[in-house]
PDB file of N, CA, C and O in Angstrom:
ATOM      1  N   UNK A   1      54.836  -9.688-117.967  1.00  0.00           N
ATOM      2  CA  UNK A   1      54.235 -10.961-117.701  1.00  0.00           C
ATOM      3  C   UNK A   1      52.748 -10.736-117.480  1.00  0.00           C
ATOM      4  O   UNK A   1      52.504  -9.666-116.922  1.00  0.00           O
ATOM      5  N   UNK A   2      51.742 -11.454-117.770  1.00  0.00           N
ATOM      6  CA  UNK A   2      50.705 -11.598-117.719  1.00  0.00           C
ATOM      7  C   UNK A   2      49.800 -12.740-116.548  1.00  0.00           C
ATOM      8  O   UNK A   2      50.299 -13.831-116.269  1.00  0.00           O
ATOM      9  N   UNK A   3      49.136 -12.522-116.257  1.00  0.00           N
ATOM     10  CA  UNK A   3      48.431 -13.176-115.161  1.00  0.00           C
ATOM     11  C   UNK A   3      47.305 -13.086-115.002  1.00  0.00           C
ATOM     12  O   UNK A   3      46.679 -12.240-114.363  1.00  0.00           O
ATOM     13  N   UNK A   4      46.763 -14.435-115.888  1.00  0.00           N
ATOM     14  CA  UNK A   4      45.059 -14.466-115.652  1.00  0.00           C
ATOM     15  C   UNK A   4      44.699 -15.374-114.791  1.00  0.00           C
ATOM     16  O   UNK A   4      45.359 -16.398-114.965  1.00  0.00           O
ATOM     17  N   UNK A   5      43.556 -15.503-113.497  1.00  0.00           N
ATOM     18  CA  UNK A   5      43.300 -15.774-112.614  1.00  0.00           C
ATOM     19  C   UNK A   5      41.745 -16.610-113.009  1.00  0.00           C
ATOM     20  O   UNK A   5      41.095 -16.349-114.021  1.00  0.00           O
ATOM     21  N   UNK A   6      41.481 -17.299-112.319  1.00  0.00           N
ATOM     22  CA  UNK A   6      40.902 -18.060-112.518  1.00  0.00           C
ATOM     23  C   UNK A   6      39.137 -17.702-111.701  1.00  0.00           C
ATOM     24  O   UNK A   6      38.119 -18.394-111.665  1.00  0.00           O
ATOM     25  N   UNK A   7      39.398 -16.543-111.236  1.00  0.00           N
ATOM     26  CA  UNK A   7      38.231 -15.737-110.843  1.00  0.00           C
ATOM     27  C   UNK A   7      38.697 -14.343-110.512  1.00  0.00           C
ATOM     28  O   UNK A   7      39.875 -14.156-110.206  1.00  0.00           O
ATOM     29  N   UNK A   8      37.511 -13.000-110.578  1.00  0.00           N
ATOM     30  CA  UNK A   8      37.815 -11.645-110.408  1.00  0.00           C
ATOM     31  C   UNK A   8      38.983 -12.086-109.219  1.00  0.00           C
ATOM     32  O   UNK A   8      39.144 -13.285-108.993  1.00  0.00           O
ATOM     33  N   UNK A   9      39.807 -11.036-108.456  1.00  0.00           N
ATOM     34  CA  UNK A   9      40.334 -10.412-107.248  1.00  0.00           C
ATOM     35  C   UNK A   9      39.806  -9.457-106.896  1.00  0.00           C
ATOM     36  O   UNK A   9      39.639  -8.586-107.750  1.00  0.00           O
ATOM     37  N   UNK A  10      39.363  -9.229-105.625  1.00  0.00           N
ATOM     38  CA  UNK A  10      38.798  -7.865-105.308  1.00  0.00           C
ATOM     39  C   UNK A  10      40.216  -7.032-104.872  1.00  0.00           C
ATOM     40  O   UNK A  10      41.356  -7.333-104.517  1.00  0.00           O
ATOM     41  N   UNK A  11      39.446  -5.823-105.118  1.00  0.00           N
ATOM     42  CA  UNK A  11      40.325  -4.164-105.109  1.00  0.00           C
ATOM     43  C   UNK A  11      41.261  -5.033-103.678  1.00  0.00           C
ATOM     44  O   UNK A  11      40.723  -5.954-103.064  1.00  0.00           O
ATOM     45  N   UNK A  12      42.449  -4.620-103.396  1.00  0.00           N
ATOM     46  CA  UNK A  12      43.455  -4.510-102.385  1.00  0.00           C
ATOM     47  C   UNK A  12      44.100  -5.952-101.866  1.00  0.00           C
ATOM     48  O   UNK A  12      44.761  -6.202-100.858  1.00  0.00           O
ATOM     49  N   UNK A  13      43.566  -6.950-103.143  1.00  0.00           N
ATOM     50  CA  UNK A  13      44.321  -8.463-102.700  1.00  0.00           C
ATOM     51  C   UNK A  13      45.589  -8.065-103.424  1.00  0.00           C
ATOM     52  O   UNK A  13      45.623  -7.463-104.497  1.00  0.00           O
ATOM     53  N   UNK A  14      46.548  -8.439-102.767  1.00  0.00           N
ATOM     54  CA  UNK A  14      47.855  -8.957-102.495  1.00  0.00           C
ATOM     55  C   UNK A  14      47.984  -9.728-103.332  1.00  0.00           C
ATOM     56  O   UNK A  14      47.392 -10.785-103.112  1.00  0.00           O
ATOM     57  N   UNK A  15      48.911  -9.631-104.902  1.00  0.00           N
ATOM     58  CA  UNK A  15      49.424 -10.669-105.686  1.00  0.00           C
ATOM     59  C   UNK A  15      50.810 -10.676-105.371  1.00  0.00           C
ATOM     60  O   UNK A  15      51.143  -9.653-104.773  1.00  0.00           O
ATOM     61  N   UNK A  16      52.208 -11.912-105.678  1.00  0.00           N
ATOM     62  CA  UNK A  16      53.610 -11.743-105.202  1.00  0.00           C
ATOM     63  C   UNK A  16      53.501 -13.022-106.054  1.00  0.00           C
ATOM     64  O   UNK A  16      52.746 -13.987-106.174  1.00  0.00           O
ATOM     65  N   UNK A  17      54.676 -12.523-106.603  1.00  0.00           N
ATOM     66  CA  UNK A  17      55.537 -13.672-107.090  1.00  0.00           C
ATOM     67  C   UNK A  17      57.384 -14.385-106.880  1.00  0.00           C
ATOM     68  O   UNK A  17      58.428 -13.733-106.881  1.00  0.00           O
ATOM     69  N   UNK A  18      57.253 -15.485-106.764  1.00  0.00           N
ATOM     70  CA  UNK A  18      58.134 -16.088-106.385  1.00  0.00           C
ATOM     71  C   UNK A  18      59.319 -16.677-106.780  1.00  0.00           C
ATOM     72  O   UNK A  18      59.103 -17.847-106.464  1.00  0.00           O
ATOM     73  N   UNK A  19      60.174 -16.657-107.149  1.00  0.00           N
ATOM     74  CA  UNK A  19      61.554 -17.233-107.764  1.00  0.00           C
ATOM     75  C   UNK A  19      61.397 -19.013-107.688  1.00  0.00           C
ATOM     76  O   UNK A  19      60.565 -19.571-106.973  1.00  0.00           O
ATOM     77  N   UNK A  20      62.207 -19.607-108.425  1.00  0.00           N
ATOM     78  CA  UNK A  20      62.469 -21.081-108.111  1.00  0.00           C
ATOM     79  C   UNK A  20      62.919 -21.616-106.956  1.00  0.00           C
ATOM     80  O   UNK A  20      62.825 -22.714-106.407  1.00  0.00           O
ATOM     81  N   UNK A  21      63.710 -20.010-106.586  1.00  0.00           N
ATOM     82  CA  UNK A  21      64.739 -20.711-105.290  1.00  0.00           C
ATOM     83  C   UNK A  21      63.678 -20.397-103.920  1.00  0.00           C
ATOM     84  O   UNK A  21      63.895 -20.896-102.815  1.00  0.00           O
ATOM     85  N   UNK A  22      62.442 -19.433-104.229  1.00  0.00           N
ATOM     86  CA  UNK A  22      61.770 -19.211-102.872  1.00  0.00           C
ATOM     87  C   UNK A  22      61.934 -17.357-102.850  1.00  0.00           C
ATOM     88  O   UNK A  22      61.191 -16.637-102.183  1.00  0.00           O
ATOM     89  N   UNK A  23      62.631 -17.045-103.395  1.00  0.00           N
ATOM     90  CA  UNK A  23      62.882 -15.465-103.176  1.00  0.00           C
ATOM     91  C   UNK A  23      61.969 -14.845-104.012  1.00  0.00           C
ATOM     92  O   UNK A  23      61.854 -15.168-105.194  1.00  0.00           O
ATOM     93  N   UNK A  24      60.991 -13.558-103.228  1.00  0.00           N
ATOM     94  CA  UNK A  24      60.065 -12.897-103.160  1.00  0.00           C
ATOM     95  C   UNK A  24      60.947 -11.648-104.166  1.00  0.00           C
ATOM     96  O   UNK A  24      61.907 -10.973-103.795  1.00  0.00           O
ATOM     97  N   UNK A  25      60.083 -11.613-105.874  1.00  0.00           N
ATOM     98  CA  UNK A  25      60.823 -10.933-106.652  1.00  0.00           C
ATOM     99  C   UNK A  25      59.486  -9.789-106.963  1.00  0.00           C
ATOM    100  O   UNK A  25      59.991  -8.737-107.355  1.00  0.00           O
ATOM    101  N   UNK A  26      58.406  -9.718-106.922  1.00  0.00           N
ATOM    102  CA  UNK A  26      57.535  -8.871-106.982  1.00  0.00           C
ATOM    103  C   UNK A  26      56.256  -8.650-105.696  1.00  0.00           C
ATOM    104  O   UNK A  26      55.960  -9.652-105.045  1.00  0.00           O
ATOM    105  N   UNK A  27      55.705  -7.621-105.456  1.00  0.00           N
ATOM    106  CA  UNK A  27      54.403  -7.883-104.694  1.00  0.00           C
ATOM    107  C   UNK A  27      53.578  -6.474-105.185  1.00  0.00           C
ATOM    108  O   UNK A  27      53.926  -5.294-105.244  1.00  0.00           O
ATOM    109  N   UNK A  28      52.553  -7.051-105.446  1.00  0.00           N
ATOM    110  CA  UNK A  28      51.529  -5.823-106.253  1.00  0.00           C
ATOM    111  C   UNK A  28      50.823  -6.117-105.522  1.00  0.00           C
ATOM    112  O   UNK A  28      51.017  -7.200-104.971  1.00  0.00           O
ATOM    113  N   UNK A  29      49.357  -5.115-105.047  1.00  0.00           N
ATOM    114  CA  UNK A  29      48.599  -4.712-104.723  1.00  0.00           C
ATOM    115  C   UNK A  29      47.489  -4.371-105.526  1.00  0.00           C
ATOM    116  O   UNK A  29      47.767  -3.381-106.203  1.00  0.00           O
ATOM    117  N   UNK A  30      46.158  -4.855-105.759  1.00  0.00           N
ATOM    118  CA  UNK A  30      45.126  -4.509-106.832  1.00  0.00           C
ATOM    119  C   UNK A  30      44.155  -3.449-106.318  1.00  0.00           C
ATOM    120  O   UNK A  30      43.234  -3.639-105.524  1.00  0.00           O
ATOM    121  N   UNK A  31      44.509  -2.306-106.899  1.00  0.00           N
ATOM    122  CA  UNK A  31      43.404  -0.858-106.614  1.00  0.00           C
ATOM    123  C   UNK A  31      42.022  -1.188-107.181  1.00  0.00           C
ATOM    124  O   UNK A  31      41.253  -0.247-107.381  1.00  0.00           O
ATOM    125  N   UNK A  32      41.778  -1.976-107.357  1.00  0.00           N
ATOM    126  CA  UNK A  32      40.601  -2.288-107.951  1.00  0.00           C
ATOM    127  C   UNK A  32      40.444  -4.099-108.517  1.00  0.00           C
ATOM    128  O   UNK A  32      41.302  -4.919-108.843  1.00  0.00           O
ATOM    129  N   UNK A  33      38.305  -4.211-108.394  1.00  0.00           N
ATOM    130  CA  UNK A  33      39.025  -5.934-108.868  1.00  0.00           C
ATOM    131  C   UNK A  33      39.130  -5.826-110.028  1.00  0.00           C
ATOM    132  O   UNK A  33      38.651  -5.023-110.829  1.00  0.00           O
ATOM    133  N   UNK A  34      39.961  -6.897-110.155  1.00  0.00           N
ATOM    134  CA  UNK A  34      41.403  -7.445-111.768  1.00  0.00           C
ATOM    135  C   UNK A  34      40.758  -9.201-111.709  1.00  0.00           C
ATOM    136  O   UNK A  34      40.238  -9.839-110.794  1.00  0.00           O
ATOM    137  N   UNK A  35      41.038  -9.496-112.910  1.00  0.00           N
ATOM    138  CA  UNK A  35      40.807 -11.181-113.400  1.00  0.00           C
ATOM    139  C   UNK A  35      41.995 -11.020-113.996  1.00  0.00           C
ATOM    140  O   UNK A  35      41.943 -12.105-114.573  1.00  0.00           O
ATOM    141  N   UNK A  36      42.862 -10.646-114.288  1.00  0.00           N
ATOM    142  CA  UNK A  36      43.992 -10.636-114.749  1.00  0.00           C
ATOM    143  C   UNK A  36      45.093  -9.128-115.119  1.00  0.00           C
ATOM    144  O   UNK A  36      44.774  -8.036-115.591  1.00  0.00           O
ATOM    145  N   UNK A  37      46.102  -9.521-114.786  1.00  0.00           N
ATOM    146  CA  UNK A  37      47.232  -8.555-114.122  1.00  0.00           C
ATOM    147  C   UNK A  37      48.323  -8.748-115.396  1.00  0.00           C
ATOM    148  O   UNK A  37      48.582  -9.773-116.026  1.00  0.00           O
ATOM    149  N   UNK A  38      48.871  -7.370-115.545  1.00  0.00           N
ATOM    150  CA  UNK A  38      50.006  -7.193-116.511  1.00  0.00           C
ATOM    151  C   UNK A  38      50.819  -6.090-115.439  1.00  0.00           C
ATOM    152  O   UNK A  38      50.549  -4.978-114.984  1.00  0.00           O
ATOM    153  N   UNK A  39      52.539  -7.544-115.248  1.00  0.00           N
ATOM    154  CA  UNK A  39      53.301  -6.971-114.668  1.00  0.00           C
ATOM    155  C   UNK A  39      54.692  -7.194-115.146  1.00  0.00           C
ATOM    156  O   UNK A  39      55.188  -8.218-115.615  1.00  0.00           O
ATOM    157  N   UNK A  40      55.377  -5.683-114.869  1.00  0.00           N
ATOM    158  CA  UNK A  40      56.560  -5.827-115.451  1.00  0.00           C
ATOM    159  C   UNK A  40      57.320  -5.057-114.097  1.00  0.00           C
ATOM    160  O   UNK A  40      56.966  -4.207-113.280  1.00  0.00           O
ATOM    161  N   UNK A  41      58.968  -6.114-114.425  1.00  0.00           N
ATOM    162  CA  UNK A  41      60.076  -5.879-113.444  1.00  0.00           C
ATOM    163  C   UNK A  41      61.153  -5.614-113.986  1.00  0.00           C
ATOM    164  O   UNK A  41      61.006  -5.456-115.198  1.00  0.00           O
ATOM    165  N   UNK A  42      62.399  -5.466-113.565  1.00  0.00           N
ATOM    166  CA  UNK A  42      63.447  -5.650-113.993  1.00  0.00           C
ATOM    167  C   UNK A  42      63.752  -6.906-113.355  1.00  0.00           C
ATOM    168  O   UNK A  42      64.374  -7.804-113.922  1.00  0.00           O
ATOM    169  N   UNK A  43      63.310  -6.967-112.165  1.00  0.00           N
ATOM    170  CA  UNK A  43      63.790  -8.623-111.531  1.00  0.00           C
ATOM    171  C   UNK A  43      62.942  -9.970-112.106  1.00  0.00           C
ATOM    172  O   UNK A  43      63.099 -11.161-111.837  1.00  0.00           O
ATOM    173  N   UNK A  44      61.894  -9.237-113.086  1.00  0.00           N
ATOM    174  CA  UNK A  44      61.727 -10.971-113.891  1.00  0.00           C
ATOM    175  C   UNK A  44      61.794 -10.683-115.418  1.00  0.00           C
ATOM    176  O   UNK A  44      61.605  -9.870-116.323  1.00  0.00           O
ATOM    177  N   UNK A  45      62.291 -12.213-114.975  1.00  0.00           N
ATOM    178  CA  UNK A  45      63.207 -12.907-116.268  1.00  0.00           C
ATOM    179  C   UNK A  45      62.416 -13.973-117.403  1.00  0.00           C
ATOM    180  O   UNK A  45      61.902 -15.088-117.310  1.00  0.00           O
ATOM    181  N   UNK A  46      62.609 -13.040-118.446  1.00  0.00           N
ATOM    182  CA  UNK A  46      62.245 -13.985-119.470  1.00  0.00           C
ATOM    183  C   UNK A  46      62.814 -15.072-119.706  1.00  0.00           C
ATOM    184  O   UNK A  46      64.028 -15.176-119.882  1.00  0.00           O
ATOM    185  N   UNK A  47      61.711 -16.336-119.748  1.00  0.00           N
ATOM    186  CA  UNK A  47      62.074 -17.479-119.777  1.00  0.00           C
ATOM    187  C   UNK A  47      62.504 -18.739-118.515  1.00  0.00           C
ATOM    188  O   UNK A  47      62.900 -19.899-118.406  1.00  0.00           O
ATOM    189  N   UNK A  48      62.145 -17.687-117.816  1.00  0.00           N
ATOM    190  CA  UNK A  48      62.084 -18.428-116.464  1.00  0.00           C
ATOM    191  C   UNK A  48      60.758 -18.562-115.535  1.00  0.00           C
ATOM    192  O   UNK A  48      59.903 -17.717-115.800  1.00  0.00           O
ATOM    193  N   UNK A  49      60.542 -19.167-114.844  1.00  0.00           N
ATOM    194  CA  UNK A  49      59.802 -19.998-114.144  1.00  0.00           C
ATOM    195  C   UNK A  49      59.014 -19.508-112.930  1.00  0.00           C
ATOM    196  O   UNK A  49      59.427 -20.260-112.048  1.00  0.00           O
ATOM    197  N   UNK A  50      58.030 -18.608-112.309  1.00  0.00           N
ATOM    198  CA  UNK A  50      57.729 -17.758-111.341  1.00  0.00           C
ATOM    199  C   UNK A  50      56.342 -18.400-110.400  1.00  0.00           C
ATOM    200  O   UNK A  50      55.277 -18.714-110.930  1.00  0.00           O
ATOM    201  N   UNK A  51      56.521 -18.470-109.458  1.00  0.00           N
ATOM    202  CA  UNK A  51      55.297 -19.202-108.707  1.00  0.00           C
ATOM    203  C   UNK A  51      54.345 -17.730-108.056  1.00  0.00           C
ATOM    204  O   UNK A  51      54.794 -16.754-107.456  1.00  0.00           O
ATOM    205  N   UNK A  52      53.195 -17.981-108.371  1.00  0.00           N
ATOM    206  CA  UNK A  52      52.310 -16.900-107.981  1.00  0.00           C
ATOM    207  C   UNK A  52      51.411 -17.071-106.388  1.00  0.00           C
ATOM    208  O   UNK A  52      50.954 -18.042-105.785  1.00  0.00           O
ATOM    209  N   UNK A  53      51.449 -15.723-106.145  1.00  0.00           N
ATOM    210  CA  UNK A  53      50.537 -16.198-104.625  1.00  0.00           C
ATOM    211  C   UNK A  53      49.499 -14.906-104.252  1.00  0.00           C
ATOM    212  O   UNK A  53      49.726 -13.731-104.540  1.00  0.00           O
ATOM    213  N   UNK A  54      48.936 -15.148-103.917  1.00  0.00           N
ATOM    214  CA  UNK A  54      47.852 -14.485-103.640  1.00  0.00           C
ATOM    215  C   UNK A  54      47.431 -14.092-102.165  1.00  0.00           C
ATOM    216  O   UNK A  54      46.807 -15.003-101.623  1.00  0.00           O
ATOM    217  N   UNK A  55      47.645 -12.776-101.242  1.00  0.00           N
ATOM    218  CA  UNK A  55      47.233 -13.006-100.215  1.00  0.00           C
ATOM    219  C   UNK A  55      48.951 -12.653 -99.224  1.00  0.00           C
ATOM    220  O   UNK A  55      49.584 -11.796 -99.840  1.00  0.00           O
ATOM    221  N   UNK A  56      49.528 -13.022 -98.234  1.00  0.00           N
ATOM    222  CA  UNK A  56      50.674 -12.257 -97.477  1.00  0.00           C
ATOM    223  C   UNK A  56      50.962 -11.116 -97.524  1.00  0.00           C
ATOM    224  O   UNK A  56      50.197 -10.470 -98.240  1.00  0.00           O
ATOM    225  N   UNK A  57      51.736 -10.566 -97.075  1.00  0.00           N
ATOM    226  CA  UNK A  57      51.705  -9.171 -96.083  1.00  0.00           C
ATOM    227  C   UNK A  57      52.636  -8.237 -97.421  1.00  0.00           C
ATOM    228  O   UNK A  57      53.617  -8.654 -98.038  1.00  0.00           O
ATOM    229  N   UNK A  58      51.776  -6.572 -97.618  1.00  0.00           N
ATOM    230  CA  UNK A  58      52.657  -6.304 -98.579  1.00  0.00           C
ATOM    231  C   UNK A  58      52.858  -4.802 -98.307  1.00  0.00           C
ATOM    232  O   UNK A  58      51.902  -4.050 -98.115  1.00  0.00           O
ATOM    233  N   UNK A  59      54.146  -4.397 -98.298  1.00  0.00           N
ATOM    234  CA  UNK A  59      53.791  -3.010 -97.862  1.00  0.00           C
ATOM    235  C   UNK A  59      54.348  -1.788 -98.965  1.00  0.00           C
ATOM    236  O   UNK A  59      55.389  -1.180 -99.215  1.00  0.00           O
ATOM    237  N   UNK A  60      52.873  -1.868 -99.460  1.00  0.00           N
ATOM    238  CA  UNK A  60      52.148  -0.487-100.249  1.00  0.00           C
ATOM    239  C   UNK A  60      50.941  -0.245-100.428  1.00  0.00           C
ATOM    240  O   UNK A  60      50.154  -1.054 -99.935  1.00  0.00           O
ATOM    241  N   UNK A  61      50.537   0.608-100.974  1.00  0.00           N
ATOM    242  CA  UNK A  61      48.532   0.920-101.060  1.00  0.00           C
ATOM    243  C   UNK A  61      48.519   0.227-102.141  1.00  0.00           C
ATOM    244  O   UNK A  61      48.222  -0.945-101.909  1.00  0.00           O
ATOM    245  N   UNK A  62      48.785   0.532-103.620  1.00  0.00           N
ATOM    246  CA  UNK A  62      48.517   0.072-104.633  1.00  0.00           C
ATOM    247  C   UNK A  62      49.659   0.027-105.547  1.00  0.00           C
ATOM    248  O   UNK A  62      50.371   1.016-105.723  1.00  0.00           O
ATOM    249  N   UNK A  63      49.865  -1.164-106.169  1.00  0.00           N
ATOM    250  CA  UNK A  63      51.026  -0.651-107.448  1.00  0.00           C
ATOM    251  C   UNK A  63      52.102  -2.071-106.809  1.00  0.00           C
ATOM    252  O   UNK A  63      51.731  -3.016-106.112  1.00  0.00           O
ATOM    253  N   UNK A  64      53.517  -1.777-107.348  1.00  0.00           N
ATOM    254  CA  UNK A  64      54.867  -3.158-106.612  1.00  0.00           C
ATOM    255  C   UNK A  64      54.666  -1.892-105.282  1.00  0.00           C
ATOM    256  O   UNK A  64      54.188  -0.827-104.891  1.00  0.00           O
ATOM    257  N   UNK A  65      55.626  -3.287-105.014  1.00  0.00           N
ATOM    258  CA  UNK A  65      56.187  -2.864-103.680  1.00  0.00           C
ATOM    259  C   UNK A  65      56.931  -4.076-103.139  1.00  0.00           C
ATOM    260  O   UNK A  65      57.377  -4.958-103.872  1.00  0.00           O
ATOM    261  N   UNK A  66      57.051  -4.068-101.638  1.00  0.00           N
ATOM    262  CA  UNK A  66      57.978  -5.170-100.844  1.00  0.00           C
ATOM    263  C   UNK A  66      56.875  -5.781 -99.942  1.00  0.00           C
ATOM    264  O   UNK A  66      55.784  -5.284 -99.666  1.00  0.00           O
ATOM    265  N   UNK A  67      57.432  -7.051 -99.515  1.00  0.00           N
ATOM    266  CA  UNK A  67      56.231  -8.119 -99.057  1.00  0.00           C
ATOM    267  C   UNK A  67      56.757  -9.290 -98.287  1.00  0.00           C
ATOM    268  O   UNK A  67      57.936  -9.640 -98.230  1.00  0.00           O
ATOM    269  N   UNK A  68      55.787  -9.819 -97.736  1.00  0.00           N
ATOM    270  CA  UNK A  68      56.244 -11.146 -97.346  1.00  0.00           C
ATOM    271  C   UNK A  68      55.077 -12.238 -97.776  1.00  0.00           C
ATOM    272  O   UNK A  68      53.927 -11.880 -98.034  1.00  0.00           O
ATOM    273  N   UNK A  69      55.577 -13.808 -97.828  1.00  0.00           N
ATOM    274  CA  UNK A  69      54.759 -14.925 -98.182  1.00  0.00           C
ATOM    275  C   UNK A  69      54.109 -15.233 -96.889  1.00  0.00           C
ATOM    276  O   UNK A  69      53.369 -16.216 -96.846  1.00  0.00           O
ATOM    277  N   UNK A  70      54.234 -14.747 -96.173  1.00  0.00           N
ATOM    278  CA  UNK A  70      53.606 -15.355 -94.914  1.00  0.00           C
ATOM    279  C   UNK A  70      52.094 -15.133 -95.056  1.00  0.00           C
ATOM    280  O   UNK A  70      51.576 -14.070 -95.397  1.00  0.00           O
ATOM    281  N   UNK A  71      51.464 -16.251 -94.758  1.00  0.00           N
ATOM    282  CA  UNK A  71      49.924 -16.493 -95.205  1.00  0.00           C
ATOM    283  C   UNK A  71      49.771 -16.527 -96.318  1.00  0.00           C
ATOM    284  O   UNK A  71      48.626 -16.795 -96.684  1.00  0.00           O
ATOM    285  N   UNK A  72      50.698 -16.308 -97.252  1.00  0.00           N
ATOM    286  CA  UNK A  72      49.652 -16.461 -98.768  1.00  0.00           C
ATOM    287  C   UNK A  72      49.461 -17.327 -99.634  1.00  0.00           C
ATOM    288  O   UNK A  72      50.498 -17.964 -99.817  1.00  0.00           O
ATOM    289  N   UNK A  73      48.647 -17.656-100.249  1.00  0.00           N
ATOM    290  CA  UNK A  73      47.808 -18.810-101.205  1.00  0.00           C
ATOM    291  C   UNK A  73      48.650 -19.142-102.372  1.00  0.00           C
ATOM    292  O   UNK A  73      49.079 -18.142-102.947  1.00  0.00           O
ATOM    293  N   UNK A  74      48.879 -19.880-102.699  1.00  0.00           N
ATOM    294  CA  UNK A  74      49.866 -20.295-103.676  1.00  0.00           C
ATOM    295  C   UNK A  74      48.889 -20.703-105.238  1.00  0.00           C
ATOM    296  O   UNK A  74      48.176 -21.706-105.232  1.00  0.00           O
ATOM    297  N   UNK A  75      48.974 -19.866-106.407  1.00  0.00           N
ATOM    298  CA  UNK A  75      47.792 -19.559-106.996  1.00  0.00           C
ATOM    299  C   UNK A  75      48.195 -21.092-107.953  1.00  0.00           C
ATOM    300  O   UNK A  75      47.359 -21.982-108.108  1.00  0.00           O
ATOM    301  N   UNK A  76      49.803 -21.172-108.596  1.00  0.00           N
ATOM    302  CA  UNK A  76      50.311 -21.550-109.597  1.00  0.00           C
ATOM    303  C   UNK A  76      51.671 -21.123-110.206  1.00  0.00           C
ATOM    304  O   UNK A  76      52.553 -20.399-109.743  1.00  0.00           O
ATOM    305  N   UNK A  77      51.575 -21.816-111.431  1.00  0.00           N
ATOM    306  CA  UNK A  77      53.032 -21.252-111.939  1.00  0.00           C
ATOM    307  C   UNK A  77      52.843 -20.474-113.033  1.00  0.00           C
ATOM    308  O   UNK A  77      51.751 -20.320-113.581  1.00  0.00           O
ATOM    309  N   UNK A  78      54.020 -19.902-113.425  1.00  0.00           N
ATOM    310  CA  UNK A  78      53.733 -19.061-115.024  1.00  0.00           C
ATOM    311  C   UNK A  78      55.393 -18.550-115.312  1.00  0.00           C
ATOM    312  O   UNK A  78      56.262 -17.985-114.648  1.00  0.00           O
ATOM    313  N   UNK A  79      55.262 -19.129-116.759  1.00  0.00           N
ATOM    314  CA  UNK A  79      56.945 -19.264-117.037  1.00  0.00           C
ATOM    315  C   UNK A  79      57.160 -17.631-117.948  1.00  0.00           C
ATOM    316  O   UNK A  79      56.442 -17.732-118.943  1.00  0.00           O
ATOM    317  N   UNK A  80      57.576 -16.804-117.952  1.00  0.00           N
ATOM    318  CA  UNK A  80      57.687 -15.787-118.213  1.00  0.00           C
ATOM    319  C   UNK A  80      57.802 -15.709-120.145  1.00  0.00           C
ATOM    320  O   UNK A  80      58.813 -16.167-120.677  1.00  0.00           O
ATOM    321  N   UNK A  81      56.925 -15.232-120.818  1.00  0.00           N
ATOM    322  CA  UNK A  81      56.707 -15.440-122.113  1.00  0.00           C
ATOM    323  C   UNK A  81      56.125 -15.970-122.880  1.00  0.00           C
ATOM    324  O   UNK A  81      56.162 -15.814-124.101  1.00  0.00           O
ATOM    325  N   UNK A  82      55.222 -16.992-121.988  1.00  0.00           N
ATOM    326  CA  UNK A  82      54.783 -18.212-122.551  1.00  0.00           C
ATOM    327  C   UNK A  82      52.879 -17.737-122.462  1.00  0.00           C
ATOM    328  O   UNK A  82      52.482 -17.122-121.472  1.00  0.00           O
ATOM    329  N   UNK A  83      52.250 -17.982-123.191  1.00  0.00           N
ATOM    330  CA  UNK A  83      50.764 -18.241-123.416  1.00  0.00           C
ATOM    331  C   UNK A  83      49.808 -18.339-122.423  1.00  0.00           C
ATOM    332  O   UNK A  83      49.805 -19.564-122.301  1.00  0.00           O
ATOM    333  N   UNK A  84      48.854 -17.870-121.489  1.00  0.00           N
ATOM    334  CA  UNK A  84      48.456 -18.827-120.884  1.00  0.00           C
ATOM    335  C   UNK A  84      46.940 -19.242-121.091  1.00  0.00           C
ATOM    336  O   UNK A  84      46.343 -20.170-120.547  1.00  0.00           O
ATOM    337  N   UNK A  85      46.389 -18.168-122.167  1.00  0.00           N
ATOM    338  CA  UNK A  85      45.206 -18.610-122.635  1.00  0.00           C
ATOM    339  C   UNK A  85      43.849 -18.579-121.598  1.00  0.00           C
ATOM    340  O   UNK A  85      42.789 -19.155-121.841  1.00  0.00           O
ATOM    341  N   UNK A  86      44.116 -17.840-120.496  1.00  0.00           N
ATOM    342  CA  UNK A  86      42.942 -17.972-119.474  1.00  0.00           C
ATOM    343  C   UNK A  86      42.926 -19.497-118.766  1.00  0.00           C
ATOM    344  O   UNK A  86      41.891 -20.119-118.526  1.00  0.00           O
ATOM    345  N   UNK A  87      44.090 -19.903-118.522  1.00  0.00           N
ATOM    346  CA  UNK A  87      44.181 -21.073-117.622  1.00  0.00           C
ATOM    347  C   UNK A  87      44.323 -20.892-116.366  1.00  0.00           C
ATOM    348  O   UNK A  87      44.136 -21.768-115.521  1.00  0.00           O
ATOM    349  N   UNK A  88      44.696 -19.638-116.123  1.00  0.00           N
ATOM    350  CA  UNK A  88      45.169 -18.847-113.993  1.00  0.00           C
ATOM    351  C   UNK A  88      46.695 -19.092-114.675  1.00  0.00           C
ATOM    352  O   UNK A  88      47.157 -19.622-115.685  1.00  0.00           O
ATOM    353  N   UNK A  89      47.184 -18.371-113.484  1.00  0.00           N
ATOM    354  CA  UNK A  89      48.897 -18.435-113.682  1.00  0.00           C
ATOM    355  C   UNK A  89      49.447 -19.158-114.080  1.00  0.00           C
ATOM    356  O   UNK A  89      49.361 -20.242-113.504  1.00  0.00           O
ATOM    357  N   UNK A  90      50.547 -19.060-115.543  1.00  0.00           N
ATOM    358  CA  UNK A  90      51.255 -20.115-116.170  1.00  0.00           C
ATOM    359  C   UNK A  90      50.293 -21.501-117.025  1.00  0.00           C
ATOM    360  O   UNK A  90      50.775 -22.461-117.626  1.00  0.00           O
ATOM    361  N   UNK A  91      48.745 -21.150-116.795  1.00  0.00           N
ATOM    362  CA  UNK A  91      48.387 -22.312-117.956  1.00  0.00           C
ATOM    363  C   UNK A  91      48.038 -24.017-116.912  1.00  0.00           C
ATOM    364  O   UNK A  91      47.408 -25.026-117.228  1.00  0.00           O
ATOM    365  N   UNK A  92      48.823 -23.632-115.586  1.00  0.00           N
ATOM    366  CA  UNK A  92      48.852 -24.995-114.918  1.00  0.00           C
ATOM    367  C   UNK A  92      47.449 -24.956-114.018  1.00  0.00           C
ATOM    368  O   UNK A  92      47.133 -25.923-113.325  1.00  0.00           O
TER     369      UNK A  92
END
């Protein structure tokens, strides 16, 4: 999945993404600033629907890892496969 942002991120912001139902299926960490992120899981699903956030608690230095939403910024959506052309997450 791909994830272009709608301005740089500096080095060590907290990206996580979110399920439909609310369940926390990724949390990356940026070693450096990124305007846009290429991430792959086994827990996301092509063709489905992922809400992005920016910011809550994540515990690793750099790279996935495990996390929580608490405090974090809710960037957008982005449906797994789909285009987004430099719109920020999902085009919305």
């Amino acid at each position: 999945m791909q994830l272009t942002f709608g301005s740089t991120l500096p080095a060590g912001t907290t990206v996580q993404l979110a399920d439909a139902d609310g369940t926390l299926v990724a949390t990356f960490v940026t070693s450096k600033s990124a305007a846009s992120l290429v991430l792959s899981s086994a827990a996301i699903e092509d063709g489905k629907e992922y809400t992005v956030y920016t910011g809550g608690t994540a515990r690793v230095v750099a790279g996935l890892g495990e996390g929580s939403l608490d405090g974090a910024e809710q960037q957008g959506t982005v449906t797994v496969g789909e285009y987004t052309q430099g719109h920020g997450p999902g085009g919305r």
